[in-house]
SEGU-9049 format. One record per residue (C-alpha): x, y, z; residue number from 1. Coordinates in nm, 3 decimals, always signed. Each point is the difference from the previous one (the first is absolute). Last residue first. Layout:
N
X Y Z i
X Y Z NUM $
...
***
This chain:
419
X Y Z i
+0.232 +4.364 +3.842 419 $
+0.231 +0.289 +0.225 418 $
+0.356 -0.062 -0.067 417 $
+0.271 +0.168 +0.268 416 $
+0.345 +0.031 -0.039 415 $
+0.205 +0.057 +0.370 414 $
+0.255 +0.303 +0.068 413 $
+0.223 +0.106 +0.249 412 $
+0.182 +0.286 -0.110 411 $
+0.365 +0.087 +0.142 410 $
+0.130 +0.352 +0.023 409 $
-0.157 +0.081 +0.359 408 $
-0.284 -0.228 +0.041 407 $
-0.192 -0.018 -0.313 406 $
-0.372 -0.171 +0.031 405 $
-0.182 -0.211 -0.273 404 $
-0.286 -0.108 -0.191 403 $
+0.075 -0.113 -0.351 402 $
-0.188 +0.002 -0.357 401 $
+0.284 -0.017 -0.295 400 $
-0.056 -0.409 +0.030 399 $
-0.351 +0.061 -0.145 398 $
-0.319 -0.164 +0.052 397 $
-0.262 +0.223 +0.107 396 $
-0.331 -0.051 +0.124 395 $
-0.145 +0.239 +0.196 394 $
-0.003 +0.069 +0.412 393 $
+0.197 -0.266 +0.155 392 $
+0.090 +0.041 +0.374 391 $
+0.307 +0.031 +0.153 390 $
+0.047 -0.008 +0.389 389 $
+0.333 +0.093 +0.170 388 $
-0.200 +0.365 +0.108 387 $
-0.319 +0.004 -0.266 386 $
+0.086 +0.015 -0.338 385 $
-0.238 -0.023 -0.210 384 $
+0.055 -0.097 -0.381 383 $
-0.027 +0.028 -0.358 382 $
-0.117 +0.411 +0.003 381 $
+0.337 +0.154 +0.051 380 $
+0.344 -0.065 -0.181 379 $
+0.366 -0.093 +0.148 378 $
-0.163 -0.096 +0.334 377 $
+0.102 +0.158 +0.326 376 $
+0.051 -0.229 +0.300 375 $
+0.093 +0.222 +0.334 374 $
+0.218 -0.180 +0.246 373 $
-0.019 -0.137 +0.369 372 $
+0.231 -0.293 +0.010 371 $
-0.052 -0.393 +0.065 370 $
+0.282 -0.097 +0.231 369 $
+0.140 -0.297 -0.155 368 $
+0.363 +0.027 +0.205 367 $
+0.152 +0.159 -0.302 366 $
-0.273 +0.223 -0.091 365 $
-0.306 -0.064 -0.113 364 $
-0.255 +0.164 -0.316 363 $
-0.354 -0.156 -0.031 362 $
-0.218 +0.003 -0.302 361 $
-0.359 -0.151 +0.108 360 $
-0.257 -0.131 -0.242 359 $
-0.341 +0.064 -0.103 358 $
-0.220 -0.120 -0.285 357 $
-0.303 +0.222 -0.099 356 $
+0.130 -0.007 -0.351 355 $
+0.194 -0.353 -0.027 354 $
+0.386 +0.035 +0.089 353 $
+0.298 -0.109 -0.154 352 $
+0.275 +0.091 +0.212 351 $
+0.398 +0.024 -0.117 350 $
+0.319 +0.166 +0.262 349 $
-0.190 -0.160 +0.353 348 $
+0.137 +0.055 +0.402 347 $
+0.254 +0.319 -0.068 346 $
+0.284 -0.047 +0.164 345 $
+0.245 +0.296 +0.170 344 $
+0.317 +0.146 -0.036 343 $
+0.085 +0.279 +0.291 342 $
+0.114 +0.364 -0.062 341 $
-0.319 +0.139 -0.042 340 $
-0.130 -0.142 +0.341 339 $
-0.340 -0.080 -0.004 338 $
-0.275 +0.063 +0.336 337 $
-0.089 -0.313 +0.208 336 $
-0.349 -0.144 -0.071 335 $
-0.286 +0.143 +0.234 334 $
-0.180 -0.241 +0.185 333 $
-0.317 -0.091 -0.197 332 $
+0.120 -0.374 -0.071 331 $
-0.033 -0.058 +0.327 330 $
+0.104 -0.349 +0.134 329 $
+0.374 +0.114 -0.107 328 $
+0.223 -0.232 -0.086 327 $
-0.134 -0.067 -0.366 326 $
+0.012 -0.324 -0.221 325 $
-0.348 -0.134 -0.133 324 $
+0.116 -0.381 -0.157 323 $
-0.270 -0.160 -0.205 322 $
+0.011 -0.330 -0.172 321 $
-0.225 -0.049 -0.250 320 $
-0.235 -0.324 -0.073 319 $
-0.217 -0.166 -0.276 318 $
-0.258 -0.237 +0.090 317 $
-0.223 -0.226 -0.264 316 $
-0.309 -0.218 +0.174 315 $
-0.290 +0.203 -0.198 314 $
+0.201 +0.338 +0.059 313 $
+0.236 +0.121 +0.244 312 $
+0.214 +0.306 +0.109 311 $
+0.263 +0.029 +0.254 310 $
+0.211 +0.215 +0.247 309 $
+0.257 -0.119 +0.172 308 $
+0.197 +0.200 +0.328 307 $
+0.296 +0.182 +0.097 306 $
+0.027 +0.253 +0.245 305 $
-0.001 +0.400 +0.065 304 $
-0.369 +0.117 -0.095 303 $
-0.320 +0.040 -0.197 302 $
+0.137 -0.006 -0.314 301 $
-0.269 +0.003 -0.308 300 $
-0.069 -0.330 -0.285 299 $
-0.217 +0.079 -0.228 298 $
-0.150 -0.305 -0.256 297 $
-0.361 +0.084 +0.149 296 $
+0.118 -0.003 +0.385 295 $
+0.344 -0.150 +0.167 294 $
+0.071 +0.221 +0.334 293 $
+0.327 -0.034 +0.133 292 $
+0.221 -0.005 +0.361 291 $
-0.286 +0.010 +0.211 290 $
-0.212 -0.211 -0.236 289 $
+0.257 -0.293 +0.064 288 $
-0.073 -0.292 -0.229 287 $
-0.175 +0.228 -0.268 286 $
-0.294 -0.097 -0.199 285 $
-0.210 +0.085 -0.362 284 $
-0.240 -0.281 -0.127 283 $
-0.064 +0.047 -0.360 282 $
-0.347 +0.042 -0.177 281 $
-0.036 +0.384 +0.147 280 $
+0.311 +0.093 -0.233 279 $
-0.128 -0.123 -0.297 278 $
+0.244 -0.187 -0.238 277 $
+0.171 +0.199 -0.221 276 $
+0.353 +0.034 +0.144 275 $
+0.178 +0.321 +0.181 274 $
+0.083 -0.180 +0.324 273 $
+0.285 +0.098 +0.238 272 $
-0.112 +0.378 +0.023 271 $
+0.253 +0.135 +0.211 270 $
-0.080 +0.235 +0.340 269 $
+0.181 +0.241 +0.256 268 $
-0.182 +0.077 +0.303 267 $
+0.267 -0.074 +0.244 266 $
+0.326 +0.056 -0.147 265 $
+0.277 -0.185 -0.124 264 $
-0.176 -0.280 -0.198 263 $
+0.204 -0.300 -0.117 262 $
-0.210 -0.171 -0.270 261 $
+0.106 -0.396 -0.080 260 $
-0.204 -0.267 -0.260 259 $
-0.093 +0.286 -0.217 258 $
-0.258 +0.042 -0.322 257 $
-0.197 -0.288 +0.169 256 $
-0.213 -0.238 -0.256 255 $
-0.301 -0.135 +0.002 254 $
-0.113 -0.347 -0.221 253 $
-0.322 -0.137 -0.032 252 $
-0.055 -0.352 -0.008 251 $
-0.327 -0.118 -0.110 250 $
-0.249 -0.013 +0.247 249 $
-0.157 -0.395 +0.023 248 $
-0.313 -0.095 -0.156 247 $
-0.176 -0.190 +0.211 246 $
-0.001 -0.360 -0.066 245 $
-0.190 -0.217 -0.202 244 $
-0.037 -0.333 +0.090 243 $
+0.076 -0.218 -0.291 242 $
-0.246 -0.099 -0.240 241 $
-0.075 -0.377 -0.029 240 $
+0.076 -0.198 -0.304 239 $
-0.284 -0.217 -0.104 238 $
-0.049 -0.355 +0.123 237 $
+0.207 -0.199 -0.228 236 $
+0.326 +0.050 +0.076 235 $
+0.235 -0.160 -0.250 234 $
+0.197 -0.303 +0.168 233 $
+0.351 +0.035 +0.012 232 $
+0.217 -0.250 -0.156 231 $
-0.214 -0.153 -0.291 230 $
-0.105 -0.342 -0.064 229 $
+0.009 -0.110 -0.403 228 $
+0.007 -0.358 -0.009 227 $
+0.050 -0.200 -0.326 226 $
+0.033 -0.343 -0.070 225 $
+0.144 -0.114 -0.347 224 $
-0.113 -0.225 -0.216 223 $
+0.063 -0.239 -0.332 222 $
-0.179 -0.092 -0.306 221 $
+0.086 -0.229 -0.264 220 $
-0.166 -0.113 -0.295 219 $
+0.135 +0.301 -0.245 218 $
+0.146 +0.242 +0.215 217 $
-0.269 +0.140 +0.305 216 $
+0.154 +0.238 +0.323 215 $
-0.210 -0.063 +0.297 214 $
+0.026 +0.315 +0.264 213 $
-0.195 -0.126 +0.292 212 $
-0.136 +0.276 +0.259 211 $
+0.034 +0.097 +0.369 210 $
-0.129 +0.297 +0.198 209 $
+0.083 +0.412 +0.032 208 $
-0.082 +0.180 -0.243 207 $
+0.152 +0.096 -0.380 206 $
+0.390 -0.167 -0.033 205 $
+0.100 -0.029 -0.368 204 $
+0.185 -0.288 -0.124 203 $
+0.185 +0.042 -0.298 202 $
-0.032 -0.316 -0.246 201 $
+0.078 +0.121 -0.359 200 $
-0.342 -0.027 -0.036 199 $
-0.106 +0.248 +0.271 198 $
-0.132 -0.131 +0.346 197 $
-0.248 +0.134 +0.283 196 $
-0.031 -0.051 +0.356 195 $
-0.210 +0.004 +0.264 194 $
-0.340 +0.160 -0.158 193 $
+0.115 -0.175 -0.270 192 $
-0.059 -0.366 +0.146 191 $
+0.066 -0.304 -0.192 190 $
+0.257 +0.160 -0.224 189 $
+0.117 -0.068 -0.362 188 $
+0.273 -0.060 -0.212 187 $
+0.059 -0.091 -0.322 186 $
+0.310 -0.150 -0.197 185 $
-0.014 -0.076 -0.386 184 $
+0.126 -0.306 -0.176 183 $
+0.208 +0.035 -0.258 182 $
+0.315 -0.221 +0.226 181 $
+0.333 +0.130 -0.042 180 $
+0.106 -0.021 +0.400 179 $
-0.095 -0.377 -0.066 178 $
-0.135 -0.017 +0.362 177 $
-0.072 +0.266 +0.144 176 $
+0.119 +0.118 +0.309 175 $
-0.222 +0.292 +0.161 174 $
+0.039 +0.257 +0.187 173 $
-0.196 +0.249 +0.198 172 $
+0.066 +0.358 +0.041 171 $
-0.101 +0.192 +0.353 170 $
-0.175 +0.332 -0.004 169 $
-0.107 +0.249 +0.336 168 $
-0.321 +0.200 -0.088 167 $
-0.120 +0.011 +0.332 166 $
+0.263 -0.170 +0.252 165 $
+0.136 -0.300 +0.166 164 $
-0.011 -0.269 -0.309 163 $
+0.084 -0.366 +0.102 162 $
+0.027 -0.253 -0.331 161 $
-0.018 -0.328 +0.007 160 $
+0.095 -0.322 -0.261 159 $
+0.316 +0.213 -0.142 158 $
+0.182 -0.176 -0.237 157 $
-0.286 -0.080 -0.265 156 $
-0.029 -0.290 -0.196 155 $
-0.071 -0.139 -0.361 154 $
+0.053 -0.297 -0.239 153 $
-0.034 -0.109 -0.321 152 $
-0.145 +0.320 -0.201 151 $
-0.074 -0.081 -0.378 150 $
+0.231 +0.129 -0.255 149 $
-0.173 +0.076 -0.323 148 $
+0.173 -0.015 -0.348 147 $
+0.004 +0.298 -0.198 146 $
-0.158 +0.004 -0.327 145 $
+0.209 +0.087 -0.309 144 $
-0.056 -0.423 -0.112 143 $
-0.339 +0.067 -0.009 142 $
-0.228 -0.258 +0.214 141 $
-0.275 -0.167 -0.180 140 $
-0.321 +0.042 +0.008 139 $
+0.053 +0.313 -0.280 138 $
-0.009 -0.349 -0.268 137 $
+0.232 +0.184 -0.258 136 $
-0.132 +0.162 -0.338 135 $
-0.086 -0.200 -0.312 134 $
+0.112 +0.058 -0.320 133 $
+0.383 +0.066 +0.065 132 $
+0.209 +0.161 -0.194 131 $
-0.053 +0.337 +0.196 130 $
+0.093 -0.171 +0.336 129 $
-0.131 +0.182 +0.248 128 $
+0.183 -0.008 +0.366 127 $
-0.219 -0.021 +0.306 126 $
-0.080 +0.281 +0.171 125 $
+0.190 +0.045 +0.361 124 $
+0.286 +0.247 -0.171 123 $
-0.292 +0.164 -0.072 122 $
+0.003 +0.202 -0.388 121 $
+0.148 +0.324 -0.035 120 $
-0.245 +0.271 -0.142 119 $
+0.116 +0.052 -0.413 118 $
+0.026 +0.376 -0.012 117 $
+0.391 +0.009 -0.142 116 $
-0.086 -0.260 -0.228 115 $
-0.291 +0.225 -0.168 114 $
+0.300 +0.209 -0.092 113 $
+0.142 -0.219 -0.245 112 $
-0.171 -0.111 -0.314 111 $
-0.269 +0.270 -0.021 110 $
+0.211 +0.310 +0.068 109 $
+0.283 -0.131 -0.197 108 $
-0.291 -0.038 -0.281 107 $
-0.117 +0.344 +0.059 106 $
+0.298 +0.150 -0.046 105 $
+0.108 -0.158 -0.323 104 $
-0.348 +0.123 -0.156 103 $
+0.115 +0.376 +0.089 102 $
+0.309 -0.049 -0.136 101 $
-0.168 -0.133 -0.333 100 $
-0.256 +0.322 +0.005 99 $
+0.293 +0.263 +0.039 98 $
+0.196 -0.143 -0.253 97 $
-0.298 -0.009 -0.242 96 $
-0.089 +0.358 +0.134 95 $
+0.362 +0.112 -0.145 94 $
-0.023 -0.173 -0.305 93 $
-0.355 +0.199 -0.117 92 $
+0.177 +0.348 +0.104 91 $
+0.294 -0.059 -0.227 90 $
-0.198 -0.079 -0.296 89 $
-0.220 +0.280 +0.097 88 $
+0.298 +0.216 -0.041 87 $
+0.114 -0.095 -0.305 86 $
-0.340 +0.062 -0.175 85 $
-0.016 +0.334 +0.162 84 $
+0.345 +0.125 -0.122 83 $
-0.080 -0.122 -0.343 82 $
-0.326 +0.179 -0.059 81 $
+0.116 +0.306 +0.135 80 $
+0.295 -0.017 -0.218 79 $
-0.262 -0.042 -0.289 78 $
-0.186 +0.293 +0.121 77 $
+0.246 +0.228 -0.005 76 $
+0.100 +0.252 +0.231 75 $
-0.225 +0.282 +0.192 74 $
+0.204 +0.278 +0.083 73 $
-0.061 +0.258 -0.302 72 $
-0.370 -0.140 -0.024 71 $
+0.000 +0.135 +0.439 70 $
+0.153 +0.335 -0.026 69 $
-0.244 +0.093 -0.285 68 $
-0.257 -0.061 +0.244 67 $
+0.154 +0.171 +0.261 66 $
+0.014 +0.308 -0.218 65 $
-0.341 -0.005 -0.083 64 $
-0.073 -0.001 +0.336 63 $
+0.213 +0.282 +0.118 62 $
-0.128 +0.167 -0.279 61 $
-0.381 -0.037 +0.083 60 $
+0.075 +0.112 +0.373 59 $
+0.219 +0.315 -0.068 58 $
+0.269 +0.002 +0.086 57 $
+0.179 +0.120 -0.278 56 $
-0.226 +0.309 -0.053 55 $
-0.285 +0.035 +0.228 54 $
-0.217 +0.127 -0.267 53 $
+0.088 -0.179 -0.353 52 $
+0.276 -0.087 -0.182 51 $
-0.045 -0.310 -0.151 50 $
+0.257 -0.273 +0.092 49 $
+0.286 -0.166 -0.169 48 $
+0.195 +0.320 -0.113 47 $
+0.028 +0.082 -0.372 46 $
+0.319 +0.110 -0.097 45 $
-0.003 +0.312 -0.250 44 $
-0.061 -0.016 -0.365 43 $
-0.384 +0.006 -0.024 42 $
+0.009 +0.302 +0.174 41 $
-0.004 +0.063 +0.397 40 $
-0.397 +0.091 +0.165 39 $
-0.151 +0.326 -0.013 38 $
-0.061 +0.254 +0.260 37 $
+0.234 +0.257 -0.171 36 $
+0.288 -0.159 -0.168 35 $
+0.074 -0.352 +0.185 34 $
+0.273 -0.113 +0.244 33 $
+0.047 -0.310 +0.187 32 $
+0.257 -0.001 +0.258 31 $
+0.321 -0.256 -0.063 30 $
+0.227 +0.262 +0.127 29 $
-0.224 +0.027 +0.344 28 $
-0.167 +0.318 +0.112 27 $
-0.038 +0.024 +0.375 26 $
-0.340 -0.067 +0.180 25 $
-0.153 +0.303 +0.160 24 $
-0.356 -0.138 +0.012 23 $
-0.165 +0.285 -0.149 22 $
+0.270 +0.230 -0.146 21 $
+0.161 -0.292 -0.137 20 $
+0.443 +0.062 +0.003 19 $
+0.247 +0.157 -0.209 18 $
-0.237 +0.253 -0.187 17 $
+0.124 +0.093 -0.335 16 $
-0.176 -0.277 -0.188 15 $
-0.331 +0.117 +0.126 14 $
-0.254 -0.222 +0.183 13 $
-0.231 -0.278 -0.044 12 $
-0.125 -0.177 +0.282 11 $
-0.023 -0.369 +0.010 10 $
+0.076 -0.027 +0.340 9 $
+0.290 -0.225 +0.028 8 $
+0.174 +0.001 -0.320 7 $
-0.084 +0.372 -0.063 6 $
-0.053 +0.063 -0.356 5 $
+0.213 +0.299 -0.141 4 $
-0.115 +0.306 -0.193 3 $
+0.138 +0.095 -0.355 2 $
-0.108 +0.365 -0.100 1 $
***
């Protein structure tokens, strides 16, 4: 039975099967086939490679097939022969073109650039004369050199000079004579714990005294007097302290809440001051004690009048005026009874009170009759109420808070806030 040969393994199989069993390769139309395990007849194509275990690709093919690969490639060796010679014909011109630019280089290099170095020679050196044998006598003057223009003549417009204060400057000047003369001007001082001088000619007062300023051109010389004397004579025993003195208070400022209380009842109180500063530093007084009594920022009604009150500290005096108006000398006769029918006034609408603050709530009539009423207050616990006297219990601040009295169908009501 024919078998096949497996290109890629090397396996023989039978004809019948359409692919390798082993490697499953597919069988090609150009497959080799032999009878049994034996190799093609005489008559059939030979391949280029042995067939051997791996098939194909198998190392020793593959490199006998290169091989064969490379004699079908490789071309004559007479063309070889030709193509070389040409080229090295080719390479040998191209470095002579190379090596004759590089030789022009150099020479441009050589010829010119070292001019561009070359230091510049003194205008002041004599000239060389490259023809010449014999160089120039250098005693003699160079026709480059500038001539020299000695000074002729030389004075100063100021001949003295008054300076009133350290540091104070005055500028001297000079005529010279030709103005375009080489020779240099210098200064200098006699004295420089008097006076000093730049050399531009600035003069610089230093202490008190005189000094010469001479200014020097060429042969000449000319001066100027100096005197520095100042205004004011520095002190020169040391500065003496002053006296000290004692420290004075520093100004404190107090402050009244009210400059005017009308008070309608004796007993009735207002706390004028509610500042910071302590109450037992500040001198409490009343003009007419019989009228009002000023103590610890409280002022109280004693009875009908008018009077001051007033409280100091370290110089400063604040003062209220007090007015206590009642007819009646006792404030414990009984008020007169309310008539229903009849409007009346209530004395305050808004308080603020502190807790343990008092105040009084009146109610008059039309001829200021205080009246006898009952105060009720809209919620209990933030105050006492004690007749016409309210006092503050807790804190509450809250315009809902009132303490009132109705008197047939009208209410008379004032808010009170409790801090």
């Amino acid at each position: 039975m024919s078998k096949i040969i497996c290109d890629v393994c090397g396996t023989a199989y039978p004809e019948n099967a359409v692919q390798c069993p082993i490697c499953g390769s597919a069988k090609t139309a150009d497959a080799r086939i032999v009878s049994g395990n034996r190799p093609a007849a005489d008559g059939q194509e030979k391949s280029s490679y042995q067939y051997v275990k791996g098939g194909r690709f198998s190392k020793k093919n593959v490199r006998k097939r290169n091989q064969e690969m490379a004699r079908m490639n490789q071309q004559p060796s007479g063309q070889d022969g030709e193509e070389e010679k040409s080229n090295r014909g080719l390479i040998i011109l191209m470095f002579v073109l190379l090596a004759a630019v590089i030789a022009l280089v150099i020479y441009i290099l050589l010829r010119w650039v070292p001019t561009f170095f070359v230091q510049p020679t003194d205008p002041t050196d004599p000239p060389v004369n490259p023809s010449a044998g014999a160089t120039t006598d250098p005693t003699e003057p160079s026709q480059t050199e500038e001539p020299t223009v000695p000074c002729q003549g030389l004075s100063m417009q100021e001949t003295r000079i008054e300076l009133d204060a350290p540091g104070a400057t005055a500028a001297l000047r000079l005529n010279i004579s030709p103005a375009n003369t080489t020779d240099m001007v210098s200064y200098e001082t006699s004295d420089e714990a008097v006076a000093t001088v730049d050399s531009r000619g600035n003069v610089t007062a230093i202490g008190e005294g005189s000094a010469v300023i001479t200014a020097t051109c060429g042969q000449f010389r000319v001066s100027c007097e100096v005197r520095v004397t100042y205004a004011t004579q520095p002190p020169t025993d040391p500065p003496t302290e002053p006296p000290t003195e004692p420290p004075t208070d520093p100004v404190i400022e107090i402050e009244l809440n009210r400059d005017d209380i009308t008070f309608f009842f004796k007993g009735e109180s207002w706390k004028l001051y509610s500042g910071n500063l302590p109450l037992n530093q500040i001198t409490w007084s009343s003009d007419d004690e019989t009228v009002a009594k000023f103590e610890n920022g409280t002022v109280t009604a004693v009875g009908p009048g008018r009077t001051k009150v007033h409280a100091e500290i370290n110089g400063v005096k604040v003062s209220c005026i007090i007015r206590c108006n009642w007819e009646s000398d006792d404030p414990t006769d009984p008020p007169p009874s309310v008539d229903p029918n009849e409007t009346y006034t209530i004395s305050k609408n808004d308080v603020t009170i502190a807790v343990g603050e008092s105040f009084y709530l009146t109610l008059k009539d039309s001829d200021g009759n205080i009246m006898d009423v009952d105060w009720v207050a809209s919620e209990s616990g933030y105050v006492k109420i004690e007749g016409n006297k309210i006092t503050g219990l807790k804190e509450i601040n809250s315009s809902s808070f009132k303490v009132y009295v109705k008197i047939g169908d009208t209410t008379y009501s004032c808010i009170v806030r409790v801090r």
